[in-house]
N, C-alpha and C positions, 0 to 999 in steps of 0.2 A: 417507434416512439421517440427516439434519438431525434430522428429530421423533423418529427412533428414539434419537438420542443424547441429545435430550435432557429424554423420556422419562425414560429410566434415569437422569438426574441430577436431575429431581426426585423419584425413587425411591431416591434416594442409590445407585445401585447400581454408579454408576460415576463417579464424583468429578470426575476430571480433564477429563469431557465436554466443556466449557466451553473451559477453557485449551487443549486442544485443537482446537476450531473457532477460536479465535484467531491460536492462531499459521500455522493452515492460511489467514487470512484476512488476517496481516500480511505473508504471503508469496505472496499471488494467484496474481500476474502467473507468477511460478517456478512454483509449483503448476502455473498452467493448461497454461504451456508442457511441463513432465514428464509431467504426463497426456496432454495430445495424443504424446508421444515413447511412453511408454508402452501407452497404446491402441493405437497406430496401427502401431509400431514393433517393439517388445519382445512385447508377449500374442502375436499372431496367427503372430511365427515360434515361438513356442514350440511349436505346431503342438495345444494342448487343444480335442479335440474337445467339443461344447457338451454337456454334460451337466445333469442337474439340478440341481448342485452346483456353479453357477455363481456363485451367489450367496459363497459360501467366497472363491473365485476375485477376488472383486470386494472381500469385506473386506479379504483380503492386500491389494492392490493400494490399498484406502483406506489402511490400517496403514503399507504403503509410502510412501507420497505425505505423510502425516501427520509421521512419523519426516523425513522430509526435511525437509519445512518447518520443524520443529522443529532443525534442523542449521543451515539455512539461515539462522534468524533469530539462532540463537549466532553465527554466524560474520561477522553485518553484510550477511548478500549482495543486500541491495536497492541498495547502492551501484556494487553492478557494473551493475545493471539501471535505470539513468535516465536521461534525455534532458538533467541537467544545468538545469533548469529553476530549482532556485532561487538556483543560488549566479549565475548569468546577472538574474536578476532584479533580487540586491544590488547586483552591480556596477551598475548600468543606472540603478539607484534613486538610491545616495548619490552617482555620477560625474553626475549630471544635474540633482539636485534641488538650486536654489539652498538658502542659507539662509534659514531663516524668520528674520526680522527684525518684531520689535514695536514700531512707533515713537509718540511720544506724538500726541497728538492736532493739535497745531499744527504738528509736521515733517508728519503725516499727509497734513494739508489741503495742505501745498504739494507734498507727493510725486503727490499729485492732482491738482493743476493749480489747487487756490485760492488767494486770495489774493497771486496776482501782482503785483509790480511790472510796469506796461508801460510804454514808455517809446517 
């Protein structure tokens, strides 16, 4: 399906090929889940016996899944779908991380332990 699409868009024959595999590629994770609901779910009670004309069957069902991802990524919906990972990261990062301090070279040495007084 991949080479077939985009085939035809170096043939210009079908422009949007591209921005198409995009948005189905910025919205995976959704995609993967609606196809597994849809294969698995949805086709098989619709009760179509397997015919030669399966292939049809499989475009709708690409066209479908396509049209979603394309809804999905107007509507922001990767934010329903994350584990929260980076805004956990910020907090973690600047609540933890002292300041960097540049200090001249003679504060340096005794930040180091040189040039002590011992007494």
């Amino acid at each position: 399906m991949l080479a077939l699409i985009l085939e035809l868009d170096r043939r210009e024959k079908f422009q949007h090929g591209p921005e198409v595999l995009r948005q189905i590629g910025r919205a995976s994770l959704f995609i993967f889940i609606a196809q597994y609901a849809l294969f698995n779910a949805v086709v098989p009670r619709l009760g179509i016996p397997y015919t030669p004309f399966w292939p049809v069957l499989f475009a709708a069902c690409v066209m479908l899944l396509a049209g979603a991802a394309i809804i999905w990524n107007e509507r922001d919906g990767k934010r329903l779908l994350t584990v929260g990972v980076g805004p956990l990261m910020r907090r973690y990062s600047t609540a933890r991380t002292p300041p960097l301090v540049v200090l001249p070279k003679s504060e340096a040495k005794l930040a180091l332990g040189g040039n002590r007084i011992h007494h």
